[in-house]
N, CA, C and O of each residue as an XYZ file, in Angstrom:
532
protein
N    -106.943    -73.968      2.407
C    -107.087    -74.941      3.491
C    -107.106    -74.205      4.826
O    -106.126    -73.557      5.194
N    -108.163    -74.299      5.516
C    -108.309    -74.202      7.037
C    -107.329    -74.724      7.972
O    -107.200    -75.947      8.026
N    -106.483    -73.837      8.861
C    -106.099    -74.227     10.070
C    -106.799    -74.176     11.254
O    -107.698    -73.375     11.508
N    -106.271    -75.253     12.154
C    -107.109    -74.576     13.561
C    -106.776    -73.388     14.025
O    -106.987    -73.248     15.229
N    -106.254    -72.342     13.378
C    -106.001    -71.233     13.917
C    -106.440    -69.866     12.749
O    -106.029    -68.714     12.615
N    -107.306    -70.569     12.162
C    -108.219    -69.249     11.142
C    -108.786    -68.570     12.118
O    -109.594    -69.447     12.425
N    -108.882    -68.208     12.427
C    -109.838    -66.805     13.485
C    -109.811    -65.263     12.784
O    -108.861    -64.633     12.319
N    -111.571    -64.836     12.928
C    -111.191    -63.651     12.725
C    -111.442    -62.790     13.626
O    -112.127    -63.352     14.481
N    -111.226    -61.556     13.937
C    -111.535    -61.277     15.444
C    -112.092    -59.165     15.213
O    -111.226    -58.298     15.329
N    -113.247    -58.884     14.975
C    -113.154    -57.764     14.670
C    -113.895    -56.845     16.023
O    -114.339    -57.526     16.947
N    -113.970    -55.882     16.081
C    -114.139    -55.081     17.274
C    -115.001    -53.772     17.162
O    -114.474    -52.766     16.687
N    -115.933    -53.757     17.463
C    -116.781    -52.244     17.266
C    -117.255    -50.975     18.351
O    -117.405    -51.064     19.569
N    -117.356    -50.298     17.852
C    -118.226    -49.435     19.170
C    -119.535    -50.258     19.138
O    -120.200    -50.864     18.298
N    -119.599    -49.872     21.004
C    -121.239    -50.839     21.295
C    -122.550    -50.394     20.998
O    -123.467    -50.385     21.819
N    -122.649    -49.951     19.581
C    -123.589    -48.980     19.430
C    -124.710    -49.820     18.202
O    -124.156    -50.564     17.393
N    -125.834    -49.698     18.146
C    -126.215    -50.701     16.751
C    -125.739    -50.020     15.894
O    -125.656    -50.851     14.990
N    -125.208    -48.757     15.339
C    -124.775    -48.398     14.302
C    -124.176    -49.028     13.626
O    -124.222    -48.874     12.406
N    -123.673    -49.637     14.021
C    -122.194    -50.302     13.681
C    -122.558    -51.503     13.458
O    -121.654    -52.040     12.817
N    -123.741    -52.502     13.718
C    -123.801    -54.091     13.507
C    -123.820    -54.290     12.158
O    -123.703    -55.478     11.857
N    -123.947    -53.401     11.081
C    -123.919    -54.015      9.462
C    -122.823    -54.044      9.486
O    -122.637    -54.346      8.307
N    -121.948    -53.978      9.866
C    -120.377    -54.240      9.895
C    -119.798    -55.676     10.300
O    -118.658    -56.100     10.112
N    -121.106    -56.437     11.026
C    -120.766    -57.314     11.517
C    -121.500    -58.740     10.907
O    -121.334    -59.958     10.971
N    -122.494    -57.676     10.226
C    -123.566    -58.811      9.747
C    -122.927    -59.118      8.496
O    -123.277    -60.137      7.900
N    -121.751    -58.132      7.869
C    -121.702    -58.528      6.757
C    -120.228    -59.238      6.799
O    -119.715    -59.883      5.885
N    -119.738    -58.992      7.940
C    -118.452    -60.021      7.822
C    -119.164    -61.711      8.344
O    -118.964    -62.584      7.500
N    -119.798    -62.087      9.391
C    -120.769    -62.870      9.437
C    -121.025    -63.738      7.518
O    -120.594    -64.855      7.234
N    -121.756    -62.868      6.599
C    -122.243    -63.570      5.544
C    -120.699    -63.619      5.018
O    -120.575    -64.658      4.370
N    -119.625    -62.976      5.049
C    -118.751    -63.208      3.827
C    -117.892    -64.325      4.309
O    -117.176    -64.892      3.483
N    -117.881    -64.782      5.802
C    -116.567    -65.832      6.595
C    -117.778    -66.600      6.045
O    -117.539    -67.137      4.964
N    -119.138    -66.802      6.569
C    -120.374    -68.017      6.047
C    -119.951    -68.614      4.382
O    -119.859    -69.772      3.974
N    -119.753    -67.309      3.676
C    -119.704    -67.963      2.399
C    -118.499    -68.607      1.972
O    -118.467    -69.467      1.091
N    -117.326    -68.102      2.724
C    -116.067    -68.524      2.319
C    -116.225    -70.135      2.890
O    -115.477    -70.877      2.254
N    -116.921    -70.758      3.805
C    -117.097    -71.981      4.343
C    -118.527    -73.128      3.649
O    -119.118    -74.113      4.091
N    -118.615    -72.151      2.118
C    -119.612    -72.875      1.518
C    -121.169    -73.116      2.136
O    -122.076    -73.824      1.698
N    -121.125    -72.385      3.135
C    -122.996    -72.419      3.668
C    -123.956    -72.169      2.839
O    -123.604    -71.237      2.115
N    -125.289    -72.640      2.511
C    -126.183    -72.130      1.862
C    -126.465    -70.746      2.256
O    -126.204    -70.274      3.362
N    -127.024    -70.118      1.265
C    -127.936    -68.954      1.445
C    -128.798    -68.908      2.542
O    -128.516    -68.285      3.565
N    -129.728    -69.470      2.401
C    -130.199    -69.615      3.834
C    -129.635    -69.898      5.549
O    -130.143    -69.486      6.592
N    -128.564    -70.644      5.370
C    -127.834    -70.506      6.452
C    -127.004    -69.456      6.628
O    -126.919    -69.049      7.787
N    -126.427    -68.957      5.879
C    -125.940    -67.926      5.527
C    -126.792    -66.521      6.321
O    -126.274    -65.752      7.130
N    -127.910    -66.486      5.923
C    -129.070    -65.173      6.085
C    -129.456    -65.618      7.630
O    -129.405    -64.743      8.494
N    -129.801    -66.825      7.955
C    -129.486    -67.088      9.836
C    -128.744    -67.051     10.655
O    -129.102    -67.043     11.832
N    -127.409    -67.016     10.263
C    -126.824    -66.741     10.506
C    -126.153    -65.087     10.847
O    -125.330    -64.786     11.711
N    -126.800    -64.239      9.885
C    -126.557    -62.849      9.885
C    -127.554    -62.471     11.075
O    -127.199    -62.111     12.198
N    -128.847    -62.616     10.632
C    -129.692    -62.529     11.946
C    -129.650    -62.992     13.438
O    -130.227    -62.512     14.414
N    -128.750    -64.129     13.334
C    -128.457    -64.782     14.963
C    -127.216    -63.509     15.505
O    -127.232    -62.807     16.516
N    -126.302    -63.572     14.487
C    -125.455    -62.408     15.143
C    -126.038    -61.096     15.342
O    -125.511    -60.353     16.170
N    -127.221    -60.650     14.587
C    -127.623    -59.109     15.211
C    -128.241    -59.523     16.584
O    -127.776    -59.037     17.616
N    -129.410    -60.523     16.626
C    -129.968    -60.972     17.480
C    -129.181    -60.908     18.898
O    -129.697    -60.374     19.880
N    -127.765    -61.552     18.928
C    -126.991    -62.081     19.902
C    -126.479    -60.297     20.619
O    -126.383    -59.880     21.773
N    -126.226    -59.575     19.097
C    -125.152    -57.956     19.732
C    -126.255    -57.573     19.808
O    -126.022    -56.514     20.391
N    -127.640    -57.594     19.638
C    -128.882    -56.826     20.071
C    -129.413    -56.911     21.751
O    -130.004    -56.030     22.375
N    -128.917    -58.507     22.319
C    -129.370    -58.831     23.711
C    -128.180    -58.491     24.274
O    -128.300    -58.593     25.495
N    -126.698    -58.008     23.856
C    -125.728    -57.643     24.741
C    -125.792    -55.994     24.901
O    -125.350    -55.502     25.939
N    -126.285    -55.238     23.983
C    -126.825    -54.039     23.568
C    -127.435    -53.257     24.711
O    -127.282    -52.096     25.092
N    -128.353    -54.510     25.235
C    -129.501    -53.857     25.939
C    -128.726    -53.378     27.297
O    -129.121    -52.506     28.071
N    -127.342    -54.273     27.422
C    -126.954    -53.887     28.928
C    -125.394    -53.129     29.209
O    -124.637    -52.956     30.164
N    -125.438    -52.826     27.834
C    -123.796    -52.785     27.761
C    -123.347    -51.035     28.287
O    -124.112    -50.080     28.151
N    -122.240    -50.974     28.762
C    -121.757    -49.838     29.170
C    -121.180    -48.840     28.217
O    -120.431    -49.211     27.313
N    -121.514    -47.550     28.395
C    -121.751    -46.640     27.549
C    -119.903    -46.448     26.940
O    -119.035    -46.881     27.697
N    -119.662    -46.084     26.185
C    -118.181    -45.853     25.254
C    -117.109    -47.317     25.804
O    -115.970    -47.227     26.262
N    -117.820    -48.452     25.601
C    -117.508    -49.294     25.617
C    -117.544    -50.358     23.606
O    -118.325    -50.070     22.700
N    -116.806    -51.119     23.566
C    -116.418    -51.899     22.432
C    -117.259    -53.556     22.483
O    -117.292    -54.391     23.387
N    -117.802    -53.556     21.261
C    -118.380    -54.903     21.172
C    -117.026    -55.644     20.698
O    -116.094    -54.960     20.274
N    -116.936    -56.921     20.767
C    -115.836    -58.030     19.984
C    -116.819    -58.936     19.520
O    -117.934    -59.159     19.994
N    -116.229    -59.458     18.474
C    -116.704    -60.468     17.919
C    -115.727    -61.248     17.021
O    -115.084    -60.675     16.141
N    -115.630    -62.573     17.262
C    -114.633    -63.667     17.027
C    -115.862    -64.681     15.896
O    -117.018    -65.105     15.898
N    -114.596    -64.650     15.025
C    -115.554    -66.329     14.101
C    -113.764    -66.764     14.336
O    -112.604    -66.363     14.429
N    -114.771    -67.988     14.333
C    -113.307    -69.240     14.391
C    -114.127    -70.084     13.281
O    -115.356    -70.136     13.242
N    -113.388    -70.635     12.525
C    -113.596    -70.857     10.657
C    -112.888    -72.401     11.169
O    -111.741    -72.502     11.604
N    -113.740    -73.403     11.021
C    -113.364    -74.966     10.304
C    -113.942    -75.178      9.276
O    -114.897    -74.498      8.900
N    -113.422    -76.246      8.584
C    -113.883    -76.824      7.527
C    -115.128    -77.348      6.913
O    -115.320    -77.765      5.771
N    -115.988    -77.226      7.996
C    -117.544    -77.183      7.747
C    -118.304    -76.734      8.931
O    -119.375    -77.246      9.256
N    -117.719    -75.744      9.586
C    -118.665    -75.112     10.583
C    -118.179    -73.662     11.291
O    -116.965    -73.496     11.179
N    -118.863    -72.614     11.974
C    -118.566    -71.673     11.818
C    -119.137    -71.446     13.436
O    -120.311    -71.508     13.802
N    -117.871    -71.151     14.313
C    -118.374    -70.269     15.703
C    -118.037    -68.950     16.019
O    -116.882    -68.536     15.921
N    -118.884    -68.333     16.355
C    -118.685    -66.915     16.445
C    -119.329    -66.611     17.989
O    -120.441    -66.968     18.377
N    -118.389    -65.909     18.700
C    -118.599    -65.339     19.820
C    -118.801    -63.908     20.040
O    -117.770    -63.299     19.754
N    -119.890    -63.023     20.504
C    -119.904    -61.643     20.699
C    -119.641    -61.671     21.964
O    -120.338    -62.374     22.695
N    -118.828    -61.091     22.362
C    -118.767    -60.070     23.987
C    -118.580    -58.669     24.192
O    -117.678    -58.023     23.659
N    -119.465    -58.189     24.992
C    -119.216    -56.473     25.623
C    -119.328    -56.445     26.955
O    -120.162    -57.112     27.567
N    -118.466    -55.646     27.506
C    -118.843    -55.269     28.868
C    -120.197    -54.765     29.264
O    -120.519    -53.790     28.585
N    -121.262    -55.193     30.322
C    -122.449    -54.947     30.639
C    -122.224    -54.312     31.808
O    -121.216    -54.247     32.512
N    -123.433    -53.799     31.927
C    -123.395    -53.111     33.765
C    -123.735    -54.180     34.683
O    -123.204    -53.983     35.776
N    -124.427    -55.241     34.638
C    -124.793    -56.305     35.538
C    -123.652    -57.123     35.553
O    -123.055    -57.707     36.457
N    -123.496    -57.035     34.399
C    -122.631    -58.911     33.788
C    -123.443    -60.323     34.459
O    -123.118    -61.249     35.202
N    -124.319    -60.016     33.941
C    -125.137    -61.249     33.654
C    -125.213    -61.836     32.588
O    -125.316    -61.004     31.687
N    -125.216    -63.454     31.995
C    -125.590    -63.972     31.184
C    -126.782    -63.566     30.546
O    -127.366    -63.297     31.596
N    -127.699    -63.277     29.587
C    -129.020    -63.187     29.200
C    -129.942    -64.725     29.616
O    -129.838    -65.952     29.602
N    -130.698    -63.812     29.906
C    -131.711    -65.292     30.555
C    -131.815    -66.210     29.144
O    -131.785    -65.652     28.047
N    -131.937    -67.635     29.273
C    -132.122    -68.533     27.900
C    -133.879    -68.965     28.217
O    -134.185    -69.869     27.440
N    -134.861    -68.635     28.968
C    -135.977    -68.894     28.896
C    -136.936    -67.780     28.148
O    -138.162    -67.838     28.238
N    -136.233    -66.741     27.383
C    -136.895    -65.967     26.463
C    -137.031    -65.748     25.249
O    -135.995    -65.776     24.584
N    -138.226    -65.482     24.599
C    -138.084    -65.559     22.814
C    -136.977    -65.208     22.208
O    -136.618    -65.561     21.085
N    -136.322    -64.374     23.089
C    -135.243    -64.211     21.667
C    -134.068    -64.733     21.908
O    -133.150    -64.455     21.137
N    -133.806    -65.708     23.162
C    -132.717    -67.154     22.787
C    -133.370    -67.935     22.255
O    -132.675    -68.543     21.441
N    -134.636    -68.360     22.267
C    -135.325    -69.386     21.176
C    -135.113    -69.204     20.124
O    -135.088    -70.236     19.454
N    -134.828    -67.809     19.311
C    -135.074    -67.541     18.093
C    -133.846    -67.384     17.775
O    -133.584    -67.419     16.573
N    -132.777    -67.175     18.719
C    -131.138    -67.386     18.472
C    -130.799    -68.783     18.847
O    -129.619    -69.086     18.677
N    -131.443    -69.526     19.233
C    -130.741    -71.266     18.927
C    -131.730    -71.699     17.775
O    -131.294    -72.614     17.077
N    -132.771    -71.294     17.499
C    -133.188    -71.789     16.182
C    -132.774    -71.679     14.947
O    -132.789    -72.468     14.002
N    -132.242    -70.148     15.122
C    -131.094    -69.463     13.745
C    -129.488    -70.012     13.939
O    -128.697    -69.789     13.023
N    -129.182    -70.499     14.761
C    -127.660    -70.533     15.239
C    -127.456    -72.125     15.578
O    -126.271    -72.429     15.442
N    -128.136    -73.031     15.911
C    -127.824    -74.032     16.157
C    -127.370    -74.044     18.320
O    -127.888    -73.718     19.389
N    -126.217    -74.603     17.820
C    -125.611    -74.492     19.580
C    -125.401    -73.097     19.777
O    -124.831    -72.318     19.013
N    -125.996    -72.831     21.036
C    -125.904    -71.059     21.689
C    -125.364    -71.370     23.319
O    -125.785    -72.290     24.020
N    -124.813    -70.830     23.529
C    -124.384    -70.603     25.080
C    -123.742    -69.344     25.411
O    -122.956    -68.699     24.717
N    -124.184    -69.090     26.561
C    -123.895    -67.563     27.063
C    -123.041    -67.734     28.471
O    -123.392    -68.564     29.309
N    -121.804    -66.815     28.676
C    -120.930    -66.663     29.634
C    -120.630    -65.698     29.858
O    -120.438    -64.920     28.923
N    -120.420    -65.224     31.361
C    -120.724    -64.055     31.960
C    -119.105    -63.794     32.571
O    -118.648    -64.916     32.791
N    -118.216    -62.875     32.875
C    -117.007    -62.528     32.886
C    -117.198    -62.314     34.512
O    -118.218    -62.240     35.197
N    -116.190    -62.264     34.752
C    -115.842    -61.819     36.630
C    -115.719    -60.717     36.843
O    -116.820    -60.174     36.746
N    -114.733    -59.838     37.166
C    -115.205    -58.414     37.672
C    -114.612    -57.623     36.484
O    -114.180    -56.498     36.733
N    -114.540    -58.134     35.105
C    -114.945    -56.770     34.281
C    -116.163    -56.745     33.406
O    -116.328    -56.165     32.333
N    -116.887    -57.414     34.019
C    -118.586    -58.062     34.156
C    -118.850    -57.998     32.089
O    -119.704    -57.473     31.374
N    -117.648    -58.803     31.824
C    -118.011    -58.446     30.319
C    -118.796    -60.364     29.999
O    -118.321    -61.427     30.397
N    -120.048    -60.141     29.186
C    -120.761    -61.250     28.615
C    -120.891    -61.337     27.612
O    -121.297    -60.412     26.909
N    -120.390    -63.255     26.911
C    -120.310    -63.375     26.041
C    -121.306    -64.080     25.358
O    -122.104    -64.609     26.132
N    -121.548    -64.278     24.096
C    -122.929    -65.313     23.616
C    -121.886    -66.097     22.533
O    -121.017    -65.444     21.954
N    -122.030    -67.394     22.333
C    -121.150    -68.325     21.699
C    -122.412    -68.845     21.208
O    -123.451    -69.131     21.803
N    -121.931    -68.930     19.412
C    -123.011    -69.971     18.445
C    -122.313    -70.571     17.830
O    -121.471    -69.840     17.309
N    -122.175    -71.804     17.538
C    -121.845    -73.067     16.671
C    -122.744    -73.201     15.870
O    -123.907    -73.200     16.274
N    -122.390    -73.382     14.267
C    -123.603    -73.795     13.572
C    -122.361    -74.155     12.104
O    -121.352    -73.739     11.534
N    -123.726    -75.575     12.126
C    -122.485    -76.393     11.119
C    -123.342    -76.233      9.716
O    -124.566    -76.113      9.671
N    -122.252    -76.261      8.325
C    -122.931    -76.254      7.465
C    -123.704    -77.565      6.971
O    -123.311    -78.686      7.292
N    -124.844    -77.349      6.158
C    -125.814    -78.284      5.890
C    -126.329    -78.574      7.497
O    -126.030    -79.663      7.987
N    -126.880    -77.874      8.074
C    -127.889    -78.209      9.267
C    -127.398    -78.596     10.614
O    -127.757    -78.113     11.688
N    -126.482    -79.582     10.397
C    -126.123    -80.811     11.376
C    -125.396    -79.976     12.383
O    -124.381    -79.352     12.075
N    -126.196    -79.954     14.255
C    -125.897    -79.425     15.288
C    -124.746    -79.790     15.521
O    -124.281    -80.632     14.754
N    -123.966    -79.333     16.550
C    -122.604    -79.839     17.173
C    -123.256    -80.292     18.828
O    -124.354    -79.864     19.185
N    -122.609    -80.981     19.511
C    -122.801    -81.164     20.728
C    -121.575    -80.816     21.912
O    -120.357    -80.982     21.975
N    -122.405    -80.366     22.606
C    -121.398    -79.838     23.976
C    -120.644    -80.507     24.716
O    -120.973    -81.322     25.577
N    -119.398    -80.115     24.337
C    -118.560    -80.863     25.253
C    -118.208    -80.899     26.758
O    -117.404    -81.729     27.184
């Protein structure tokens, strides 16, 4: 049984080396929450997708995080790294289209002066979006 306080919270160097580490905790929290295969496999891809657009800006011997918070039929996972801008990623480009199409709810938040940005996806099992509160 799920509490509201299942979280898992793992931490990497900001390097892509390291994202099969993430893709595969991604599919194994997905499966422990009964997702299809297919949601499951969009899910792996929304998270490279998400540490791939924080990638592009992130500061050198710096740490990616990444949080899943586990309910009973839905799965949010947040990546954040410190960037050199700390800007949000713009959402008018193909590859937030192609991360809210794989991910369901996406939103991106940008940190104050340790300019670290985060990307937040909600995605419920069997399809059904969540809405913003």
């Amino acid at each position: 049984m799920l509490s509201p306080d299942d979280f898992v919270e793992v931490s990497i160097p900001a390097d892509g080396a390291y994202l099969s580490v993430l893709r595969t905790a991604t599919a194994g929290l997905a499966a422990r929450l009964d997702f299809t295969l297919d949601e499951i496999e969009d899910l792996r891809i929304a998270v490279d997708e998400a540490c791939a657009m924080l990638l592009q800006h992130n500061l050198p011997h710096t740490s990616l995080t990444c949080r899943f918070d586990l309910a009973p039929a839905e799965l949010a996972i947040t990546v954040s790294a410190p960037t050199a801008d700390g800007k949000a990623p713009a959402k008018d480009t193909f590859a937030w289209t192609v991360l809210t199409a794989l991910a369901g709810q996406v939103e991106a938040s940008a940190g104050g002066a340790d300019r670290v940005v985060s990307i937040t996806m909600v995605k419920q099992r069997g399809g059904t979006e969540t809405t913003a509160a």
